[in-house]
N, C-alpha and C positions, 0 to 999 in steps of 0.2 A: 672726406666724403660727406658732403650736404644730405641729409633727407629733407628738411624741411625748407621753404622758402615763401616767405612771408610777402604778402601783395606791396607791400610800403618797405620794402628793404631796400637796402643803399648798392646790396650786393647782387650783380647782377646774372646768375646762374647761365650755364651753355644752353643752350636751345635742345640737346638730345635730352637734358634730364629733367625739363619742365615741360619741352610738348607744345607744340604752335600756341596752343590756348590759353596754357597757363602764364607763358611769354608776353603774351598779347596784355593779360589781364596786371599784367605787374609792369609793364612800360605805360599802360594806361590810367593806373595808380599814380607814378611817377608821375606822367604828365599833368598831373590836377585833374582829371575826369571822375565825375561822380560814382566811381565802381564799390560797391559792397564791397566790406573787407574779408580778409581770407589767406589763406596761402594753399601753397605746392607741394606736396607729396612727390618727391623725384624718382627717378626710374631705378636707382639708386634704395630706396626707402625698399619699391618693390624682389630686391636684385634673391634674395632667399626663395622664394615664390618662384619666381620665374626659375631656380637651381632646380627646384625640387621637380615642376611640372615636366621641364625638357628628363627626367630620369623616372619618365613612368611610361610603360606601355601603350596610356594612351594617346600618348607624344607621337610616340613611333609612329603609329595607325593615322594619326593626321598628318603628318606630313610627306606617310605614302600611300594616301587614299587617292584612290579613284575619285572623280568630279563626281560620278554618282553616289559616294559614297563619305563624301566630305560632310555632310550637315550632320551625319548619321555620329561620325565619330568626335567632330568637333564638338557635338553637344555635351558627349561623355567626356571629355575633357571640361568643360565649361561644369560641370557635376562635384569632378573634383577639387574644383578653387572653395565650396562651402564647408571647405573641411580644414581650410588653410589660417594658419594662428601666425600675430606678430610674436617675433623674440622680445628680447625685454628691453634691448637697448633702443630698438625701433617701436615697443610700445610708449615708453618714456618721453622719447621726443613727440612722439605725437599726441602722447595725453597733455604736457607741455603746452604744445600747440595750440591745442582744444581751450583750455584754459588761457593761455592769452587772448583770444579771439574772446571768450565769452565776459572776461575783465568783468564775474561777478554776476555777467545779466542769466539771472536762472531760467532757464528754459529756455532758451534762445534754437532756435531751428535751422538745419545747415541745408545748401544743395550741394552734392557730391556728383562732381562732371570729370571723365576723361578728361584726359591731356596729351593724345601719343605727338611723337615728336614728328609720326609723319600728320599729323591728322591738320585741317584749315591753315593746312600751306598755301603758298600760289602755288597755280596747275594741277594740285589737288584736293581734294575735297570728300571725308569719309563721311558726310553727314548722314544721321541713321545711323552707324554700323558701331557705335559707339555709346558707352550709356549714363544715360544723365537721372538720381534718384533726388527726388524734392521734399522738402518736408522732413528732413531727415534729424533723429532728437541724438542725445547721446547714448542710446540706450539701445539704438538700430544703428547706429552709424559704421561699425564693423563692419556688418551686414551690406551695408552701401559700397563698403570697400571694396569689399572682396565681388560684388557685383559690375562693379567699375572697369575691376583687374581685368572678372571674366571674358569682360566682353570685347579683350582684344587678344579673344579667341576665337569668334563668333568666327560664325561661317563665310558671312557679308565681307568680314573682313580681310580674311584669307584667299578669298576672289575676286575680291577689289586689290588688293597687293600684287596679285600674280595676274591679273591684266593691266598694272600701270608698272610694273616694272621694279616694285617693291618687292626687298627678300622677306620669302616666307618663313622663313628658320629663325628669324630673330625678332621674336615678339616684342614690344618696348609698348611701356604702359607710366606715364605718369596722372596723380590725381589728384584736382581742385575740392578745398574744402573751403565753401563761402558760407558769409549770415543769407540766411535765407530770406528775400523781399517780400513780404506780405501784401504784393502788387493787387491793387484797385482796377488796373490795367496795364495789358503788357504786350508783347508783339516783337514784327520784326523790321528792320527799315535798311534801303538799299541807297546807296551815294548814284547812283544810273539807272535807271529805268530797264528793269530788265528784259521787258514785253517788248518795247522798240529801240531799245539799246540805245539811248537819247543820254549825252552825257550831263546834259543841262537838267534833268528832271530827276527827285530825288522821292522815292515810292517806301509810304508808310502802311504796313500791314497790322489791325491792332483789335482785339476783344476783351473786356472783360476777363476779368482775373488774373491767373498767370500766364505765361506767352505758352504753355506749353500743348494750349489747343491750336496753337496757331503754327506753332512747328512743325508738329505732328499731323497738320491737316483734317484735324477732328471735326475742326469750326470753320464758313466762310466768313472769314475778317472783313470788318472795314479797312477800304482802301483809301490812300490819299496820296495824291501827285500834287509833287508843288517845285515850281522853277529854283534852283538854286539860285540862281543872279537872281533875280528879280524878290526872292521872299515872296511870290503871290502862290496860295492855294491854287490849283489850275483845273482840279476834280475830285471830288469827295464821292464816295461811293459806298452806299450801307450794305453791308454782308450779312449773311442768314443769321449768322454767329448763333448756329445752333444747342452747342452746351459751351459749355466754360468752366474752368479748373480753380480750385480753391482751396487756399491752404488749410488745414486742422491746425485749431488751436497744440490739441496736444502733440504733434503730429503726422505727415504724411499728407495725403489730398485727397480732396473728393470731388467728383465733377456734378452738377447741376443745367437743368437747361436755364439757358440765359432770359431773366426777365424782364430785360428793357431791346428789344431783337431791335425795336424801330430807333433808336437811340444812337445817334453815333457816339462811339465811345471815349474820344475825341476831342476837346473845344481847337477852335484856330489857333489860340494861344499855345496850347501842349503840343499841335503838329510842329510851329515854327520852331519851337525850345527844342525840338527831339532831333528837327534839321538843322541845327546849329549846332548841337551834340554831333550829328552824323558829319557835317563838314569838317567842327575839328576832327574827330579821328582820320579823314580821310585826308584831310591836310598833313596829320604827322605821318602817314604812310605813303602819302604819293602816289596812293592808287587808288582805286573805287572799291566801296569795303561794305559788307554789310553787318550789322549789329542788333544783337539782342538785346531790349532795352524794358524797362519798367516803369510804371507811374505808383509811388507808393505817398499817400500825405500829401498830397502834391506837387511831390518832387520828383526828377525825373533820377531812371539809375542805369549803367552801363553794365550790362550783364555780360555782354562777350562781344568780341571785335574780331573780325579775318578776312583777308583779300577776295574778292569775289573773283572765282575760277570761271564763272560759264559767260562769258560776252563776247562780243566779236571787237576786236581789237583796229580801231581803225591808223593806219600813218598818218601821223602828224601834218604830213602837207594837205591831206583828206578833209582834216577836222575843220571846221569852222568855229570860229571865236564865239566864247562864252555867249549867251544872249542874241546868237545874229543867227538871219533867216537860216534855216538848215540846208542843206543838199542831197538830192537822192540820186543816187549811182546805180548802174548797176554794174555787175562784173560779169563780163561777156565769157569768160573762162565757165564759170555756173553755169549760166545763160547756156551752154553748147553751141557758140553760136558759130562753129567751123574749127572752134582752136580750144582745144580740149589739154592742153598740158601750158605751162608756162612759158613765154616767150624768151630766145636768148636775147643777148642784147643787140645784137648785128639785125633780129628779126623785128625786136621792137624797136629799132632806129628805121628802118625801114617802112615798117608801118605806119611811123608817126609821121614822117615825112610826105608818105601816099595822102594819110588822115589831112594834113597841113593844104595841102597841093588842093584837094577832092572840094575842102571845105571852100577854100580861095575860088576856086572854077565855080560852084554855084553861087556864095553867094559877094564873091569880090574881096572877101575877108577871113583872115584866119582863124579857123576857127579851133586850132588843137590846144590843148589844154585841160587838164583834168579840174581846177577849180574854176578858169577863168573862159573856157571856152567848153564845147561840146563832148571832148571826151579826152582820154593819154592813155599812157603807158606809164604802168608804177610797179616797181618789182617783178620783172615779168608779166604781170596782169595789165587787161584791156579793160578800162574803166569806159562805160560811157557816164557822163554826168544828165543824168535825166532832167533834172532843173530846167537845163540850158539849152537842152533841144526843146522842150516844150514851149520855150521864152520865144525858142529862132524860130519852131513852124509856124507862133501865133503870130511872129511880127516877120512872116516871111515875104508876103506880098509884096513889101516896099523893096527890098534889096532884089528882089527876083525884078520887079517893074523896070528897079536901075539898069541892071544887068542886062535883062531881054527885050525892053521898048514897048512891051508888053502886058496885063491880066490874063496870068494864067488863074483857070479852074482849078486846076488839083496840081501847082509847083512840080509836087513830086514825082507825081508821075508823067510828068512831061518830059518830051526828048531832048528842047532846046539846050538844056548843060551836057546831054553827052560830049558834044564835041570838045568842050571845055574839058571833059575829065578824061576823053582819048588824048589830051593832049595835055593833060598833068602825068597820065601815065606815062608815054610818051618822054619825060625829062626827068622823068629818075631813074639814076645811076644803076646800072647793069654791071 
């Protein structure tokens, strides 16, 4: 039975008893990425804690409360965890701990972050509901513990469980204990643009001090977009960045308003180093990930790493290659545009072949196609490719003159192709 697990171990612990995050931050150790060191508290360390709370009354009460009545009773449980002591075998190991991480340096300052093993998985995402103490010396650091434990108790989390399909009876709680960065600057940075879902653009959020105005939404950050292929900056944008977080010397934090607001916080050099940091991680996961990161001395630091859950996923045959002009679709399914449920495949072979026929009768050429022509059928969905009707109506004149002997005024609304499309209709298969 593991309690401890070390950022830089060789040992590579199961994922339920270190916790998406804690996971993350020890394969990201391993990989050579710049992460403060630290280790894991396993779910394991916590397993006494969790015996004693399911064998109290106010166990009972939350897990047969009433929705109106869940915040009421989760809190008095969250009450009971400041009463909760380690045994001695698990204080041991973790004084241990503590003392290898500090190798001497006195005073050294910890953050004390969750770890659940459901928590910054892909397709899920507790952020918020889960609790992060900064600043933390050896002298509070219990105190961070046991706040840590509580808060996968909280109420947020109990209702986020039981709307995504997580059991509520089995609470799992592991806890990260890192050096704390005495970040100059800090924020948060996403592998894809998440405002236009652009896989090519890579969005840097960042203020002054710690990132932890920046998480919490306290302060408007400086923003920065910058192409991944290319390494060019593509928009820098100064934020209010109203106050900003700061670590105590001795410690804990204390927030200040920021006195340089006009100042991006930022040089071009630290954006590209921070997206070169962002693409490795995103390269050893194979997906688009976003990261907590820090500027301390002026080096940059990996504070946390996990799959971004909220983007819309486009099919590969959709995508357009790194660097190349984009495509805009829409999906006529959304759209309502007569066909409101998915197509089978008998209806979207049929369709496509109408689409095929329609396009040929006006303008003497195929036009179906979801990348290469005007619209298709993918998955059941009716894609039109916007791009490419915009390309055909501006260069419609010529294929339309071909076709009709004539300058039409408005193509469209002329009658001339009916007969052509009564007679594409006309030749498919009934």
């Amino acid at each position: 039975m593991g309690f401890v697990y070390s950022f830089n171990s060789n040992e590579t612990p199961e994922l339920v008893q270190v916790g998406g995050k804690g996971m993350s931050l020890i394969l990201m150790t391993r990989h050579g990425l710049p992460v403060p060191p630290g280790f894991v508290l396993s779910m394991d360390f916590f397993k006494p804690w969790f015996d004693h709370i399911k064998n109290t009354p106010e166990w009972q009460r939350v897990i047969n409360s009433a929705p109106d009545e869940l915040k009421m009773h989760s809190a008095a449980l969250k009450r009971l965890c400041a009463g909760l002591k380690l045994d001695e075998e698990r204080r041991k190991a973790f004084v241990e701990a503590l003392d290898t991480l500090e190798d001497g340096r006195k005073g050294l300052l910890f953050a004390v972050r969750s770890s659940s093993p459901e928590e910054d998985l892909e397709g899920a995402s507790f952020a918020g509901g889960y609790e992060t103490t900064l600043g933390v010396n050896r002298e509070t650091i219990e105190d961070a513990l046991r706040r840590s434990f509580a808060s996968c108790l909280d109420e947020r989390v109990f209702v986020y469980k039981k709307e995504h399909g997580f059991p509520v009876d089995n609470p799992r709680i592991a806890v990260i204990v890192q050096v704390q960065v005495p970040s100059e600057t800090a924020g948060v940075a996403f592998s894809l643009n998440p405002i236009n879902n652009c896989y090519d653009e890579a969005v840097i959020n960042a203020n002054f001090g710690l990132g932890e105005s920046v998480v919490s939404g306290a302060a408007s950050p400086d923003t920065f977009i910058v192409d991944k292929v290319s390494g060019k900056i593509l928009e820098k944008k100064a934020g209010r960045k109203e106050t900003s977080v700061w670590l105590a010397p001795d410690g804990g934090t204390y927030e200040k308003p920021s006195s340089f607001r006009q100042d991006m916080c930022l040089k071009d050099g630290d954006v590209l180093s921070l997206v070169n940091m962002l693409m490795d991680v995103e390269k050893y996961y194979k997906k688009f990930v976003d990261i907590e990161w820090a500027f301390a001395g002026g080096k940059p630091y990996l504070l946390q790493a996990r799959p971004i859950t909220a983007y819309i996923p486009l099919h590969e045959e959709m995508q357009t290659a790194p660097g190349r002009q984009k495509l805009l679709y829409l999906d006529t399914t959304l759209a309502k545009q007569g066909i409101h449920e998915p197509l089978s495949v008998m209806g979207a072979d049929y369709l496509s072949m109408f689409e095929a026929k329609t396009g040929k009768a006006m303008t003497g050429k195929n036009l179906s196609g979801i990348v290469d022509g005007t619209g298709g059928f993918f998955q059941g969905r009716m894609y039109l490719n916007i791009s490419n009707n915009i390309k055909l109506y501006g260069n419609l004149t010529s294929p339309w003159t071909t076709w009709t002997g004539q300058q039409p005024s408005h193509p469209l609304t002329s009658g001339h192709w009916l007969p052509g499309i009564r007679s594409s209709l006309k030749s498919l298969p009934m």
